[in-house]
C-alpha positions in Angstrom: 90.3 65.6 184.0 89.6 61.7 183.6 93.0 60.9 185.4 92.3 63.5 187.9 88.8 64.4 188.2 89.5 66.9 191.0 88.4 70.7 191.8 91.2 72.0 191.0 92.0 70.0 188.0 88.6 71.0 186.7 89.7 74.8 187.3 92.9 74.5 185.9 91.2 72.8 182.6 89.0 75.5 182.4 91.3 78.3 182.2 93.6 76.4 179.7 90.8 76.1 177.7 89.8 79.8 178.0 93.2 80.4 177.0 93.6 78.4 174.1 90.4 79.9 172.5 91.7 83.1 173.0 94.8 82.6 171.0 92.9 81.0 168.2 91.0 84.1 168.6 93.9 86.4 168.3 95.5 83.7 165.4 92.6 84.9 163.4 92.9 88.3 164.0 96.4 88.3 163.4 96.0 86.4 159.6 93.0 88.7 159.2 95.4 92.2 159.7 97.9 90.3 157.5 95.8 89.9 154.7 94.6 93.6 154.8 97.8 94.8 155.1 97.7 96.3 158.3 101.0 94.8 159.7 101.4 96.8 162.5 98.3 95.4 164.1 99.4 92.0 162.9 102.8 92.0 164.7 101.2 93.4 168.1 99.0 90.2 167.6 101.5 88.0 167.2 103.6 88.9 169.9 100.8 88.5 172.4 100.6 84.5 170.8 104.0 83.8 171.0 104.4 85.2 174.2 102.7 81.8 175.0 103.8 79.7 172.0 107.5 80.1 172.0 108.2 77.4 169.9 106.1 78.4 167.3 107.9 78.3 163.5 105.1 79.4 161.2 104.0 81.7 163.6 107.3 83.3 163.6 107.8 83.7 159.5 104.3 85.4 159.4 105.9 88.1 162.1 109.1 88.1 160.0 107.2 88.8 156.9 105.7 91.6 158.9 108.6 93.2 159.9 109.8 93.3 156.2 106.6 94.8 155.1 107.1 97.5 157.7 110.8 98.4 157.0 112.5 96.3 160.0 114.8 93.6 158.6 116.7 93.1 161.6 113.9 92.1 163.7 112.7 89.6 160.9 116.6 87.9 160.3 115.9 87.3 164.6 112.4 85.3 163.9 113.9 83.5 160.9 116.8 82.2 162.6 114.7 80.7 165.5 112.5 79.3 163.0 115.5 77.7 161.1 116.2 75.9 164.2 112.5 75.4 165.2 111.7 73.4 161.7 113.6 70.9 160.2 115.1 71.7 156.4 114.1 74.9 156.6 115.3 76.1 153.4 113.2 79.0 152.8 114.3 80.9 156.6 117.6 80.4 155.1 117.3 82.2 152.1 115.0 84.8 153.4 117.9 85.4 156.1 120.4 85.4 153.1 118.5 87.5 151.1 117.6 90.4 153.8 121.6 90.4 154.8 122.1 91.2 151.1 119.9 93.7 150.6 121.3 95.5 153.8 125.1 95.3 152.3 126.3 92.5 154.6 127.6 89.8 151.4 129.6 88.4 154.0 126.9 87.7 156.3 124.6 86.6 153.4 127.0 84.4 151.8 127.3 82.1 155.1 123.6 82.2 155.8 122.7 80.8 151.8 125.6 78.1 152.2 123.3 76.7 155.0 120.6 76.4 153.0 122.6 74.9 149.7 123.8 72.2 153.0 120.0 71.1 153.3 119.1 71.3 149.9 122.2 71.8 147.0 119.4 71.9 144.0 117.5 74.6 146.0 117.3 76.7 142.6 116.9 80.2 144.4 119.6 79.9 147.0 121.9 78.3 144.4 121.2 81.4 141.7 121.8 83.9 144.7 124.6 82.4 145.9 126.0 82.5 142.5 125.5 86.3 142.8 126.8 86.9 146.1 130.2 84.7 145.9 131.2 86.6 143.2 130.5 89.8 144.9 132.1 88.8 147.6 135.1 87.6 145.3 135.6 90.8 143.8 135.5 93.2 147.3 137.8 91.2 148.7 140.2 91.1 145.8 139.9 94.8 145.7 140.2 95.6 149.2 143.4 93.3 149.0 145.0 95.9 146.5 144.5 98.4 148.3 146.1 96.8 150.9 148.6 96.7 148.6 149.0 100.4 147.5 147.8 99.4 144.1 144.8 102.0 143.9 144.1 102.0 140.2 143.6 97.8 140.2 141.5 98.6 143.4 139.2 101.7 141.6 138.6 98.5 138.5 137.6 96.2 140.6 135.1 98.6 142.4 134.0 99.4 139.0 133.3 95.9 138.3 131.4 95.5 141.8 128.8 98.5 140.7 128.4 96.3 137.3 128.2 93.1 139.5 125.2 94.5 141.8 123.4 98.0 140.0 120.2 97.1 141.5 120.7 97.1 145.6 121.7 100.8 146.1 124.6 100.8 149.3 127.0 98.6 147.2 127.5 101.5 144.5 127.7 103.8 147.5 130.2 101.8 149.6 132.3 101.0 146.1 132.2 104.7 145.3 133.1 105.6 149.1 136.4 103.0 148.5 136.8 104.3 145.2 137.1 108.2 146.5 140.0 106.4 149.0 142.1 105.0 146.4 141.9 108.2 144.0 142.5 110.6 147.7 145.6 107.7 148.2 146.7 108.1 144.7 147.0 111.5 144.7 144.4 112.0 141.7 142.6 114.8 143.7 140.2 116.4 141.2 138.8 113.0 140.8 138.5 112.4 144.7 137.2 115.5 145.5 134.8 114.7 142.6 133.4 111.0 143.6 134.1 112.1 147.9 131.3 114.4 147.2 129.0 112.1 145.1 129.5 109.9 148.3 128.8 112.9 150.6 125.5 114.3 148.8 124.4 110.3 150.0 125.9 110.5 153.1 125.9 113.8 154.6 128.6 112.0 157.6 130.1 109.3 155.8 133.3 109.8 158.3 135.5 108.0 155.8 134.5 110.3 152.5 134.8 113.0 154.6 138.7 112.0 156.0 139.9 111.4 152.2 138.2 114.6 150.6 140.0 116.3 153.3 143.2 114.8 151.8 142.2 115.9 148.8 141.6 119.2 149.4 145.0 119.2 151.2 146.9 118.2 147.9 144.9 121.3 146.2 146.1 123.6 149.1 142.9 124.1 149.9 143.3 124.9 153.5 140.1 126.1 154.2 137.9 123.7 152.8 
């Protein structure tokens, strides 16, 4: 206005104004549902704000910890990786990021995204004791799947073993070990014992299409035509 003390500037001053205390508004609101737990009302609030404040980093790690409170990780890993590019160093979107992949069964994905944050900071004491955790997870899937690549099943089912030792805490790694596990034993024609850990997999996973395939193998080796 005092470069341009026009009409129109005036106008357009005023309704930037309005604007802006509107969003502060809605800012409160939004930390106010937050703190009471109501995070449904929180994220509706903070879409309408960064509708207008794209750029916005904190903004964006208070709607990712939303969208973990209400059971949607994808949608948070997609606000913390803007605001790891939005803020410099920003250690903590990385592990958040590395930490949700991990839960969700994706080691590979989680292993890539806690590397990034041992790049910004290599004494960072929680990415380094969960990338501890998840290299040698990773490690030991991969050395399994490669005996099974191999036709050496009974290495394979051991190393699986060793994975549910590795990780008993997040669920879907016993579940997909099992589910690779019930493979090798259908593959090494040890069909009690498939038929056996197929249908621990199956009581999980009513259309696990893989369980299903190798109990159906198993059942073959049984002649049981039928099932």
């Amino acid at each position: 206005l005092k470069s341009n003390p026009s009409n129109n500037e005036e106008k357009e001053a005023q309704t930037q104004l309005t604007k802006s205390d509107e969003l502060q508004r809605l800012h409160s609101q939004a930390l106010s549902a937050y703190q009471q737990e109501d995070y449904e009302a929180a994220i509706s609030l903070l879409d309408e704000i960064l509708a207008v404040c794209v750029w916005d980093a904190e903004l964006r790690e208070l709607r990712a910890e939303c969208y973990i409170k209400e059971g949607e990780p994808s949608k948070a890993i997609s606000d913390l990786k803007a605001a790891a590019k939005l803020k410099n160093d920003n250690t903590e979107a990385f592990y958040k990021i590395s930490r949700i992949y991990y839960q969700l069964g994706d080691h590979e994905l989680s292993l890539s995204e806690v590397r990034e944050c041992l790049k910004l900071d290599q004494d960072h004491k929680q990415c380094f004791s969960l990338y501890k955790q998840v290299k040698k997870l990773n490690k030991q899937i991969e050395s399994a799947e490669e005996f099974i690549r191999e036709g050496r099943y009974e290495d394979a089912i051991n190393k699986y073993d060793s994975v549910m030792k590795t990780e008993p805490e997040v669920p879907i790694y016993a579940t997909r070990a099992k589910e690779r596990i019930c493979h090798c034993l259908s593959k090494n024609q040890q069909a009690t014992e498939a038929l056996k850990v197929c249908t621990e997999v199956l009581q999980l996973e009513p259309t696990n299409v893989n369980a299903l395939k190798d109990r159906a193998e198993a059942y073959l080796l049984e002649d049981l035509y039928e099932e």
